[in-house]
N, C-alpha and C positions, 0 to 999 in steps of 0.2 A: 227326524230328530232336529234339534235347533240348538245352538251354542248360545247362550246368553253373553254376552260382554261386562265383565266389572272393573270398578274403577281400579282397583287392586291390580289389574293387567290379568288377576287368574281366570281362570274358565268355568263352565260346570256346565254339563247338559242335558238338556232334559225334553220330555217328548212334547209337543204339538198336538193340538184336539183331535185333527182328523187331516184329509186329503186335500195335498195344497190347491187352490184355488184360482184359475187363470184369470188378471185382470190386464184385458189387453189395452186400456186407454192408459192405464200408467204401466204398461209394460214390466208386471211382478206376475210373481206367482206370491198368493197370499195366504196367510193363516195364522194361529193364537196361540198362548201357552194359558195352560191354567196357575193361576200365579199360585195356588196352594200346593205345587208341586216342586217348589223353590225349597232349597236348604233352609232351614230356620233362621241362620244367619244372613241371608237373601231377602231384598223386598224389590215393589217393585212401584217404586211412588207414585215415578210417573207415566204409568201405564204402557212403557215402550213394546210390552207382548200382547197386549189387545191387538195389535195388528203387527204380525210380522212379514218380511218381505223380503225377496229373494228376487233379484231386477235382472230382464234376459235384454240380448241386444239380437236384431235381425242382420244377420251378414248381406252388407248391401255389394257383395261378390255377384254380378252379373250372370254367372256359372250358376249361382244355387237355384236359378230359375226352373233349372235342367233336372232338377231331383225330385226325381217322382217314383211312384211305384202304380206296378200294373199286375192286375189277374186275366188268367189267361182267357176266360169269359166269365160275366155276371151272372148270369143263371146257369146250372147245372144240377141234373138228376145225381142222385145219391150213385156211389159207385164212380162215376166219371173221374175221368186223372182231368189233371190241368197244372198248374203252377201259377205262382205270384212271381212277379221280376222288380227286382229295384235297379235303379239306375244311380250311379254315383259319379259327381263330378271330376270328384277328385280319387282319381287310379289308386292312390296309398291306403285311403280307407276301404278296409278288405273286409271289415269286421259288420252283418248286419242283423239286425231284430225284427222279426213284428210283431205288433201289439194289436189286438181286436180291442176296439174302444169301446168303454164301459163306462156307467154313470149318466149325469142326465145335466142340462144345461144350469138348472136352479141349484145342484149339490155339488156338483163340476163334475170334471171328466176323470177318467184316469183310463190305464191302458193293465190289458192283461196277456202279458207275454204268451203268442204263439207257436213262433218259428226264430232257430239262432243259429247264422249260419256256421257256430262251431259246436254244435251239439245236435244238429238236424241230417238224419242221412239221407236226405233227397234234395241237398244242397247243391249247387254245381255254381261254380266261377267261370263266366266269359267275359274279358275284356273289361266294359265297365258295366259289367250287370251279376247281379246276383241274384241267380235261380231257388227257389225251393218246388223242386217237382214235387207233386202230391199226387199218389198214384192211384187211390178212391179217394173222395171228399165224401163226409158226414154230413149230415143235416147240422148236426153241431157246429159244423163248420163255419155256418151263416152267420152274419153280424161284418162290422165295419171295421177296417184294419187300415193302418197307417207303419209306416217304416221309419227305424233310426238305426244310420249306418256311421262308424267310426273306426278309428284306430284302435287297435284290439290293446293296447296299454293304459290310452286316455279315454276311458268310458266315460269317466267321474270328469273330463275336463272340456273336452268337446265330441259334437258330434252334427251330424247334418240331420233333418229328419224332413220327408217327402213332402213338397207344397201342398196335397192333398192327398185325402183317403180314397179308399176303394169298396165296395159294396159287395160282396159274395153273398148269392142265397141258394141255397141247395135243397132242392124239391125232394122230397121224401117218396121213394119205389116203395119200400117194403110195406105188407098189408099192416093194416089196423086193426084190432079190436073192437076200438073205440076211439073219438077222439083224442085223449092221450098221449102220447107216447111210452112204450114201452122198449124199457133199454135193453140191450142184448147181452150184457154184462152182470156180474150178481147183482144184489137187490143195493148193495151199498160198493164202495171202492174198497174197505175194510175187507181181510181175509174171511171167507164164506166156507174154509174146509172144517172138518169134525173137529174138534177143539181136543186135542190130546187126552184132557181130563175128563171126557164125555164118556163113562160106559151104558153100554146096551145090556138092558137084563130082558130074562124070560120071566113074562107078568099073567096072570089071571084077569084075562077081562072077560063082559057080559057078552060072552058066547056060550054056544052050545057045548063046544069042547076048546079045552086049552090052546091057546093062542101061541105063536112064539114072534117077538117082536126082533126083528135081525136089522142092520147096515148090507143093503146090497148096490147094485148098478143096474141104471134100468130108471130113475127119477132124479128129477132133478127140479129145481127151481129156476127158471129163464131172464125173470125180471119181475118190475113192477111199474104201478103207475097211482097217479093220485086220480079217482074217478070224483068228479065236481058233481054230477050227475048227484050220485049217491051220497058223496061228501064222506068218502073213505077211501084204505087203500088196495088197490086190486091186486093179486100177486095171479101170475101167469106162470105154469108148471107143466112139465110135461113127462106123462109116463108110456112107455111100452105097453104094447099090447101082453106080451109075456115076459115073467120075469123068475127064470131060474125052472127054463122049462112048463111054470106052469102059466094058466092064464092069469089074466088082473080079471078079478070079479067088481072090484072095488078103488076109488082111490080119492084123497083129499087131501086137507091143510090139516099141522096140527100147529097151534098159537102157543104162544107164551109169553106174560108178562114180566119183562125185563126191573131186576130189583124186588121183585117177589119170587118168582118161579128160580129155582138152580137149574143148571147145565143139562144135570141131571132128572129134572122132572122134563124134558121137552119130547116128549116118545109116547105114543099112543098108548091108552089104557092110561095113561099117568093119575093119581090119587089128589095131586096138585088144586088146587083153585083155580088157580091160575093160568092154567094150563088145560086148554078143549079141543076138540079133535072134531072135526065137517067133512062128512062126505060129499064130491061132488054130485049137485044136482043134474036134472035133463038140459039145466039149459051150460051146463059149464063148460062143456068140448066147444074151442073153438076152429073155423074154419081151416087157416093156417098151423102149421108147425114152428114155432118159436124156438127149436134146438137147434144149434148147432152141429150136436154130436149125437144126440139120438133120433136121427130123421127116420127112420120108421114108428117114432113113437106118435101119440096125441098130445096135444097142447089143452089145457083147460084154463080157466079164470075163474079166480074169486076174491068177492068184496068183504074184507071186514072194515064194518062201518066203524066210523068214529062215533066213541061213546059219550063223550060230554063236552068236547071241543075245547080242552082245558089246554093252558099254558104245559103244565104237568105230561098230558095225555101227548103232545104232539113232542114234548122234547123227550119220551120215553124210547126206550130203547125194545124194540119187539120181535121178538123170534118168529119163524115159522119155519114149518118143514112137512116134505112129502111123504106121506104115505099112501102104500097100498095093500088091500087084501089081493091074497092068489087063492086059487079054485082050493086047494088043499085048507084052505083056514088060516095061513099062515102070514103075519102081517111083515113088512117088510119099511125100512124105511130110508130116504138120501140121508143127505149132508142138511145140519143145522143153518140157519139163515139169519141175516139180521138185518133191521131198518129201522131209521127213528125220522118219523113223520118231517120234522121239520126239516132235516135235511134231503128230505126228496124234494119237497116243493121248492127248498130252493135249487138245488140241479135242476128240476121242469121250467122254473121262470126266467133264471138266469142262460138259458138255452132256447127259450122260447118252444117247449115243448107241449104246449097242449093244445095247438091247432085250432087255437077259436080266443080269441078274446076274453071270453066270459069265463072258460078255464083258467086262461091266463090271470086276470081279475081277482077270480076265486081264491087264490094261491095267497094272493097279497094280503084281500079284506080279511078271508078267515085262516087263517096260520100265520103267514110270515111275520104280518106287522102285528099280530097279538103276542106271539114269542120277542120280537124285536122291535119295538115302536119307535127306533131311526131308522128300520128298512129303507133303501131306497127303493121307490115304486118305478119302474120303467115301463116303458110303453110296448104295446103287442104289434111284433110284424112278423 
């Protein structure tokens, strides 16, 4: 936000276009107001919000030389503990941050808070360092991090921040599918449990004999991934070989289009449109096991392709869910699911998860920047 000044001596204030802008020859941070966001009684003649400016000074304190920050090594395999250490000049500032640096030199930088050393419990204080132990590191973990450490009163008034940054990149152990990544977490960060107002009925579908569709345990949904390959989304699942005593004869995806389909239609056999049901194919078991809680179970993949690559199509919001037949006839099914295109691609890009460039790429030319034509494009490492 930015305070305007008037001649009145009163105030009023109002927001700034976007992310202030480092201009280190005249030593501001810069950026704009849109003058049509001014009180009616407000003008703005002579343009003083076309550029506003906010002027820093460099502490020519001999000591700030000494403020850095360090990871405890640059390369490490997923799983590995390590730590980041900042060092601070000055013994009173107890208070520290880090930020993994975000943005790109043409649209500026900004940071995205990691680690605080009063809300991080792998924090530790020695002397004049401040520890964040990290006891596995993620492949998300990777990207570029800098420190600002202060007085835990005066954030908003001063603070030191580390002469330079630091480079973490953390190699990926766990197997692939495919180039991809696939998260270990449900398919979105949103609650993935049965939605209280979800009933399961007993439905007539095109079988031999009566079907009964149940909620059991024993399937689950693992994750997902954007396949560039195909130019859709793969959702990676895994059921038990038996489930309630009997075998799995059968098991697949069932889809649903969010804003047509209800709650209520997302269960195999459904009458819906909107809502179809895939058995997996020969080639769907994959190698690896993707559960973490049902490790005697199979892991399978499947692509539903994108249907017309529309603005529409990717910010749509899309169900999926497990089912299986057992030897008795009887269909069973998890917990409901949910994803909307464009918010995967951006967790894969801004993580750097698709392990190639050309995924990477993929993400921006066909989603991102047709959903949002300011995306910021960054580069693959």
């Amino acid at each position: 936000m930015y305070v305007a000044l008037m001649q009145t001596v009163h105030t009023v204030t109002v927001p700034v276009k976007g992310r202030w802008i480092l201009d280190q020859a005249k030593q501001c941070y810069v950026n704009s107001v849109d003058p049509s966001v001014l009180p009616s009684h407000i003008t703005d003649k002579r343009g003083l919000l076309t550029r506003v400016e906010i002027p820093y000074t460099i502490n020519s304190d001999t000591y700030d030389r000494y403020n850095w920050l360090q990871v405890s090594r640059n390369n490490v395999m997923e799983g590995d503990s390590g730590y980041f250490r900042v060092f601070h000049s000055i013994t009173n500032f107890r208070r520290a941050k880090l930020f993994k640096v975000k943005g790109n030199e043409t649209d500026g930088y900004y940071g995205e808070e990691a680690y605080d050393t009063k809300t991080y419990a792998g924090y530790e204080d020695k002397d004049n360092y401040s520890y964040f132990n990290v006891s596995a590191f993620k492949p998300e973990d990777t990207g570029e991090y800098i420190s600002v450490f202060f007085l835990d009163d005066t954030w908003n008034m001063e603070g030191r921040v580390s002469i330079s940054t630091v480079n973490l990149k953390v190699t990926r152990t766990s197997p692939e599918p495919t180039t991809a990544e696939i998260t270990t977490q449900p398919i979105t960060e949103k609650p993935t449990t049965e939605p209280t107002t979800q009933e399961v009925t007993t439905k007539e579908v095109t079988t031999e004999e009566p079907t009964t569709v149940q909620k059991v345990e024993g399937l689950e949904v693992n994750g997902c991934q954007i396949n560039h390959v195909y130019g859709g989304v793969r959702t990676i699942y895994t059921v038990t070989d038996t489930i309630q005593g009997k075998e799995v004869v059968e098991q697949g995806l069932t889809y649903g289009v969010g804003g047509y389909a209800q709650l209520s239609d997302i269960t195999y056999g459904s009458s819906s449109p909107y809502v179809a049901s895939f058995a997996s194919s020969a080639k769907g078991p994959l190698a690896a096991n993707y559960s973490q809680t049902l490790t005697e179970g199979t892991s399978y993949g499947m692509t539903l392709k994108f249907a017309a690559g529309t603005v529409k199509e990717f910010q749509t919001t899309w169900y999926v869910r497990v089912y299986a037949k057992l030897s008795d006839g009887t269909i069973v099914q998890g917990p409901i699911n949910y994803y909307v295109i464009y918010d995967l691609a951006d967790f894969f890009y801004q993580n750097h998860g698709m392990g190639s460039a050309t995924g990477h790429d993929y993400l921006y030319d066909t989603i991102l920047s047709k959903v949002n034509p300011s995306y910021n494009r960054i580069q693959f490492y």
